[in-house]
N, C-alpha and C positions, 0 to 999 in steps of 0.2 A: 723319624724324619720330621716330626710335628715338631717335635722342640728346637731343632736342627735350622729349621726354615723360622722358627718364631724368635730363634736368636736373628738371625741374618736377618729376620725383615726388622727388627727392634734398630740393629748397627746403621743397617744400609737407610732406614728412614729418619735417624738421630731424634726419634723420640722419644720426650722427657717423662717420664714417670712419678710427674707433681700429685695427681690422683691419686696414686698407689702411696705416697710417702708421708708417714708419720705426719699429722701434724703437730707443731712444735709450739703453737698458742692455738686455744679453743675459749671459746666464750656462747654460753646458750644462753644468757638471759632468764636462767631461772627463776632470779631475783634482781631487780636493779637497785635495789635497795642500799646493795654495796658496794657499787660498781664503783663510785671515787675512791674507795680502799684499794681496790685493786689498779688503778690508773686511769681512768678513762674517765674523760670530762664533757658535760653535759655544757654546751653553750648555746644560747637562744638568741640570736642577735635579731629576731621581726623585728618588723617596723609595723604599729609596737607590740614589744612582747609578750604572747599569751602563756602558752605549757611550753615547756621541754621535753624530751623526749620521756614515755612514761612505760610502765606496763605494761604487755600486751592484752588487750581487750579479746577472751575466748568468744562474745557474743560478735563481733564483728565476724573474725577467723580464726582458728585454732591456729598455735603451733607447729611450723614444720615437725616437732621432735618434742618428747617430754612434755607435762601436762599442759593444759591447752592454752594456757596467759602465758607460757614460757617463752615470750619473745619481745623485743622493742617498738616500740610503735611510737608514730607521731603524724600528726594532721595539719587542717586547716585552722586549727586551735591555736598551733603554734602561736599564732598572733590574733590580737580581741578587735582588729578592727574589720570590717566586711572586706573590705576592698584594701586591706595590710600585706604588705610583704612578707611571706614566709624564707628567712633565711636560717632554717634549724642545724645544728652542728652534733654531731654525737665522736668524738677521737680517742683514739686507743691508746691503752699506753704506749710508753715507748717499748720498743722492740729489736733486737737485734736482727739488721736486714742480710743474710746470706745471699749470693751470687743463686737467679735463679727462682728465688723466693716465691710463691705466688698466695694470693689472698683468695679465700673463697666461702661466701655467704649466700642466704634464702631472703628471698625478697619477694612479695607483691602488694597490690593496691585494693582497697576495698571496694571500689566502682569504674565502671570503664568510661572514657568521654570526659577524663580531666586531665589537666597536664602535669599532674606531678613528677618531677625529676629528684634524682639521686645521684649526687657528686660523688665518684669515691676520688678521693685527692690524696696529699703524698706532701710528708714534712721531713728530711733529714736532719736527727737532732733530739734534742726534748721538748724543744720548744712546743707549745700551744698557741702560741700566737696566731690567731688567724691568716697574716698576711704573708705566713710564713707556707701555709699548703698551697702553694702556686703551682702542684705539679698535677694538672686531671689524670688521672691512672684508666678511669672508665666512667661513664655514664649512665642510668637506668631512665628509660623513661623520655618525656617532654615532646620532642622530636618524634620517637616513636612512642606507640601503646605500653602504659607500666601493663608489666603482667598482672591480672586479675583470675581469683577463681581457683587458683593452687601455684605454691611456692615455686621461683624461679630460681634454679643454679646460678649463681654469677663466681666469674674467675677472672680474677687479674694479676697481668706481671707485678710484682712490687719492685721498686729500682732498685739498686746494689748501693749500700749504705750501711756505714757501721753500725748506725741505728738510725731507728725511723721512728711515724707516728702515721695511721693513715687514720682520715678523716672521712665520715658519712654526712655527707653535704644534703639537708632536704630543702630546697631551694623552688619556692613559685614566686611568678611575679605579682598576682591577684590571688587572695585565699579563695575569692571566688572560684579558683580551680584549681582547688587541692581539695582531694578526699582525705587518706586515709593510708598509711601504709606501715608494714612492719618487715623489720630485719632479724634472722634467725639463724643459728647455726655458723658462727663465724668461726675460720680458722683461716690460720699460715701453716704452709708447708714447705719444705726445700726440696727441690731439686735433685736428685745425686749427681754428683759428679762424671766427668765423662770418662776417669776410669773406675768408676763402679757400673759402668753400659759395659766396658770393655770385659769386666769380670762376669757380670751376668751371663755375656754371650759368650765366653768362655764355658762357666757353669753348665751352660743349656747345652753348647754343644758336646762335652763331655757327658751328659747324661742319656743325650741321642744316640752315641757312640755304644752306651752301658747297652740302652735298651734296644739297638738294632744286634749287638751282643747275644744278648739276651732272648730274641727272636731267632737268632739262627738255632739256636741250641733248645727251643722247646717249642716246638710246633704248634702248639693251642694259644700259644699266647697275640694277641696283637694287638696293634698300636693305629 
């Protein structure tokens, strides 16, 4: 009966199963050393420009995952003036966007009581052109408290596009209140379709059927 009712509740709630599904690009920041070989382009656009995005610093915070610089980081460095704009860019390569798609990475800040924000934005295409990510997918940060203190889940839909590029926007208006933060663990995943939900609850409820079977016919067993 468990499997019976976990198909039906899966159908009857049309819940997507992007958690459970393969992802189909992963990126951990082992190394960024060779991150432009593989697509993705580092843009600094402060005002004016300090670092781009670097290394993750293990003395600040370890790595969600893998040895403890194993992640991206960027700050109030971004830019060398006190009182400069941090407008830091980190984009992916391009990507083929499936119906469905969702993006999901680790994110927090090194201190609490700043305002730093994290654009995730959305370019269909190859392009890198800045003026071209006009789509915000999600935001971390500004508005509310960045997470501090241990790594933050983030998921967002990615739009339905033959290809994409999404972009990590780390944007303050004063460095004066920018710390510190780093992004880890990135991946896209799809969706299944809605008739692989239909097969699954098929599957399940044929295996309820096996196993209340199953039950009648050995009295020690239960479910």
């Amino acid at each position: 009966m468990k499997s019976v009712k976990l198909a039906a509740g899966l159908l009857a709630a049309g819940l997507t199963l992007g958690a459970q599904a393969d992802p189909y690009f992963t990126e951990n920041f082992d190394s960024i050393a060779g991150l432009s070989a593989t697509g993705w382009v580092l843009n600094n656009q402060s005002s004016p420009a300090g670092s781009a995005w670097f290394q993750g610093n293990s003395g600040v915070f370890g790595a969600q995952a893998g040895a403890a610089d194993a992640y991206i980081a960027a700050n109030f460095l971004s830019t060398t003036a006190v009182n400069g704009v941090v407008d830091n860019w980190l984009i992916s390569p391009e990507l083929a966007i499936g119906s469905g798609s969702t993006l999901t990475f680790y994110t927090q800040a090194s201190d609490a009581g700043y305002l730093d924000k994290l654009e995730i934005r959305f370019s269909s295409g190859a392009s890198t052109d800045l003026s071209s990510f006009s789509t915000v997918i999600g935001t971390v940060g500004s508005t509310s408290a960045y997470p501090v203190g241990s790594w933050l889940a983030v998921t967002v839909a990615l739009p339905t596009a033959a290809t994409g590029r999404f972009a990590f926007h780390y944007t303050v208006a004063d460095a004066n209140d920018a710390s510190y933060i780093g992004i880890d663990s990135v991946s896209v995943s799809a969706v299944p379709e809605a008739s692989t939900f239909a097969m699954l609850g098929l599957g399940l409820i044929a295996v309820g059927a096996i196993q209340r079977r199953r039950a009648a016919a050995t009295a020690t067993l239960s479910i």
